[in-house]
N, C-alpha and C positions, 0 to 999 in steps of 0.2 A: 323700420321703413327708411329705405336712401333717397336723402332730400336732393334733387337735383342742384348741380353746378352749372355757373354762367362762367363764361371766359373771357375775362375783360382783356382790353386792349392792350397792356404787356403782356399778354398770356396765361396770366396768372388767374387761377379759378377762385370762385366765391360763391359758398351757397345759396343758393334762392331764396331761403326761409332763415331768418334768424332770431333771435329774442333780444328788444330791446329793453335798456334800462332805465328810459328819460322816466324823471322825479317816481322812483325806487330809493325811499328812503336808505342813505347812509350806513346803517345798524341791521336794515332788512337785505343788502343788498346781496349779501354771499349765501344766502339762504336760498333765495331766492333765484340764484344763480346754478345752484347746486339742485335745485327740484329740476330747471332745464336743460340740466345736463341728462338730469336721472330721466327725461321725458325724452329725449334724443337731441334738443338741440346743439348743436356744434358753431354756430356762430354767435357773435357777443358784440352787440353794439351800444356803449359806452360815449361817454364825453367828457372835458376836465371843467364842462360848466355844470354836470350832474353831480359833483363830487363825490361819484360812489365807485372811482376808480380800484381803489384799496379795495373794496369787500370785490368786487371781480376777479381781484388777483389774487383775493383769499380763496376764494372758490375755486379758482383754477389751480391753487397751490393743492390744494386737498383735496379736490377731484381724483388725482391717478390716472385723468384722460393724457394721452401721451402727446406735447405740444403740436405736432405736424397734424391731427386730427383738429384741431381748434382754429377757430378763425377770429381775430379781436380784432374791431377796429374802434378806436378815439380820435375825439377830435380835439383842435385850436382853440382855446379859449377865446372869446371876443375881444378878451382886452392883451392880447398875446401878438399881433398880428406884425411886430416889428421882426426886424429877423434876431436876431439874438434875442429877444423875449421866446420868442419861436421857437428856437433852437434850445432853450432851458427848459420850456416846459414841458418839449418832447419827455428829454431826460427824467424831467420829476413823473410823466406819464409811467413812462416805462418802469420805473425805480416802484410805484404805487402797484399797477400791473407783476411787478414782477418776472418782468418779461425783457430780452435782448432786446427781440422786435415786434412792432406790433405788426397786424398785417396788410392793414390799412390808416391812414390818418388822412382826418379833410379838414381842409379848412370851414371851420362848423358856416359862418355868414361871412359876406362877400361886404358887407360894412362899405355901400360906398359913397355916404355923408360921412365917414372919419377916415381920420387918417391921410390927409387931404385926400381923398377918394382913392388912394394908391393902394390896392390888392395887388397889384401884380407882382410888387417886390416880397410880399409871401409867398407868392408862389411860387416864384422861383427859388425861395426858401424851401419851400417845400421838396422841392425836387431832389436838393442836397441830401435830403432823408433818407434817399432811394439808393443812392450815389454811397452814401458811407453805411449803409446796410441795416438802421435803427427802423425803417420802413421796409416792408415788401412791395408795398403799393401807396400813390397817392392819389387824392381825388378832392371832391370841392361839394358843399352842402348848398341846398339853397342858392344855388348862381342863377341868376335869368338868362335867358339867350347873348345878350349885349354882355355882361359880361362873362363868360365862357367864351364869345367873340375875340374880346379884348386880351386875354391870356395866351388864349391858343396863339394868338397872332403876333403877341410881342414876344412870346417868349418860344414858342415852337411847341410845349409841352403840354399833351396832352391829357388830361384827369382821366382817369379809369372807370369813375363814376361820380355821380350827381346826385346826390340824396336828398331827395323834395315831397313838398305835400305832393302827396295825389292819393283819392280814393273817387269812387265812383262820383258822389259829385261836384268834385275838382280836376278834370282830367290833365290840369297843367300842360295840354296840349302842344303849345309852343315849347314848351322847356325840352317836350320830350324831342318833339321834331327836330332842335337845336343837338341835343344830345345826340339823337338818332344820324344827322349829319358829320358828326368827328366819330361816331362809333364808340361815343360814352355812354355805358351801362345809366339806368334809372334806376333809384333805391327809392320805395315810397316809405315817405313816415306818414301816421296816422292812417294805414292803409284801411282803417275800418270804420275811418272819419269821427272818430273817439266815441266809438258807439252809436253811432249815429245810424248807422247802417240796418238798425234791430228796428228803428222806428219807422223805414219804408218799406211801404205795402208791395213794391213793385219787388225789392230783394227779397223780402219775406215769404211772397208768392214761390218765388222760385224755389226759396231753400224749404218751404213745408212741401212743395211738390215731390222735391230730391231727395227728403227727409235729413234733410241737412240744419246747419244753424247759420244765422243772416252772417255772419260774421265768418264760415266757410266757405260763403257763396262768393265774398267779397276778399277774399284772400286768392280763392281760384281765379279769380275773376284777373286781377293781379299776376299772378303768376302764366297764366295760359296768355297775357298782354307781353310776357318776357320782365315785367317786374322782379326785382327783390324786395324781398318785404321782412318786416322785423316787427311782428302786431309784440305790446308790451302787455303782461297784466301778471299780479302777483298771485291769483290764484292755481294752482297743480291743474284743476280739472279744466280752466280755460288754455292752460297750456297745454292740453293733451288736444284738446279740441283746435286748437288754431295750428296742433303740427296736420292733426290729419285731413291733410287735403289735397294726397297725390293721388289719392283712388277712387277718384270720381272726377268727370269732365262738363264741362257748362257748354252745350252746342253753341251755335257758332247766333241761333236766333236770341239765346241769356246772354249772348256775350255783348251784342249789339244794343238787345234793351236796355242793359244794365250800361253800358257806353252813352246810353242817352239820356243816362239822368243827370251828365255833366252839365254845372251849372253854369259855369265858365267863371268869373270874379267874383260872382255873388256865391260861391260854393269853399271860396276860400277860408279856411276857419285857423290860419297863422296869420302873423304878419306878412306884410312884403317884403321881400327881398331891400328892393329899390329906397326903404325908406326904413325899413328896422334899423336899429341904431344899437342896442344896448349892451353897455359893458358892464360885467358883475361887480359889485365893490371888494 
């Protein structure tokens, strides 16, 4: 099955469905990389605060899938965000990866209680990435509307995408409308709200109707919104099941219900942007 491509705003395409690695143990993770490749997956989203860079780029090393088929993107460590810390730890990314370029790197958080609140000179950092060729694409995790504001406008440069919570009851609403006004793509994490999705009656309803599973209804759901999504999990048969969900469609009345079990702040289940702080030791 070919997973559709989004065209973000260089041009440059990225598939809709990916597999993510957030806390995939270290030892487990090229295994585990390698069942989703075996499963179809083609994209790989990593971070240098997951430290399971290395087994990604062992499994890409031993895969034999041919680099232009693959799509990795990692991100900035929290405590990275100076620019020449920036610019080294690309390096050590890539060097871990085994890769020239990655094809996406974002700034994982927007951190703006540190650093005297200054993101922007990352990100302009960032852009350099792009500019001497170790990046295909750059983009930003977690930014709120205000800052995505703030970037775009001091600096001119727009992110490709925004990679934020949203599942069905978090619609991150504004973030998307934000995005949605520079024409920066949305990437949901926790698109299936870490399970959460298997406990309501209302998604459940739908996916025993369709003979589906709560957590395809909630992918579709996602994807037919123009999401990327990257649901994570270590087992083969949950990765078979969270690729298939281009052959079936949710009418336009599941799409609505399911739209309206956002909670708005109370459905949030990360931190805030605004106030998360934390750098790894």
């Amino acid at each position: 099955m070919t997973v559709p491509t989004i065209t973000l705003n260089d041009q440059t395409k990225i598939p809709q469905l990916g597999f993510g690695v957030f806390q995939v143990p270290p030892d487990q993770t090229a295994k585990t990389v390698l069942n989703a490749f075996e499963v179809g997956y083609r994209h790989i989203d990593t971070a240098q605060m997951y430290e399971n860079e290395a087994g990604v780029g062992e499994a890409i090393a031993s895969s034999g899938i041919p680099r232009d088929e693959l799509y990795i993107t990692t991100k900035l460590n929290n405590g990275f965000h100076r620019p020449d810390d920036a610019r080294r730890s690309l390096d050590e990314s890539l060097s871990r990866l085994g890769l020239d370029q990655v094809d996406l790197f974002l700034i994982h958080w927007p951190l703006p209680t540190r650093y005297d609140g200054d993101f922007v000179t990352t990100w302009r950092t960032m852009a350099e990435f792009v500019e001497d060729g170790r990046a295909r694409s750059v983009g930003v995790s977690n930014f709120e509307p205000a800052h995505l504001e703030r970037i775009v406008s001091e600096t001119g440069v727009v992110p490709v995408l925004n990679q934020v919570e949203v599942h069905p009851f978090f619609g991150n609403e504004d973030v998307r409308a934000a995005c949605a006004k520079h024409d920066i793509a949305v990437e949901a994490w926790a698109p299936i709200a870490r399970g959460k999705v298997a406990e309501d009656a209302t998604i459940t309803g739908i996916a025993d109707r369709l003979g589906r599973t709560p957590a395809q209804v909630a992918l579709r759901w996602h994807v037919q919104r123009g999401d990327i999504v990257f649901p994570k999990t270590v087992t083969p048969e949950r990765m078979q099941e969270n690729f298939d969900i281009f052959d079936f469609e949710l009418s336009d009345d599941d799409m609505s219900t399911i739209t309206a079990l956002d909670r708005g702040e109370e459905g949030r289940g990360g931190p805030h942007p605004d106030t998360f702080d934390m750098i790894p030791d």
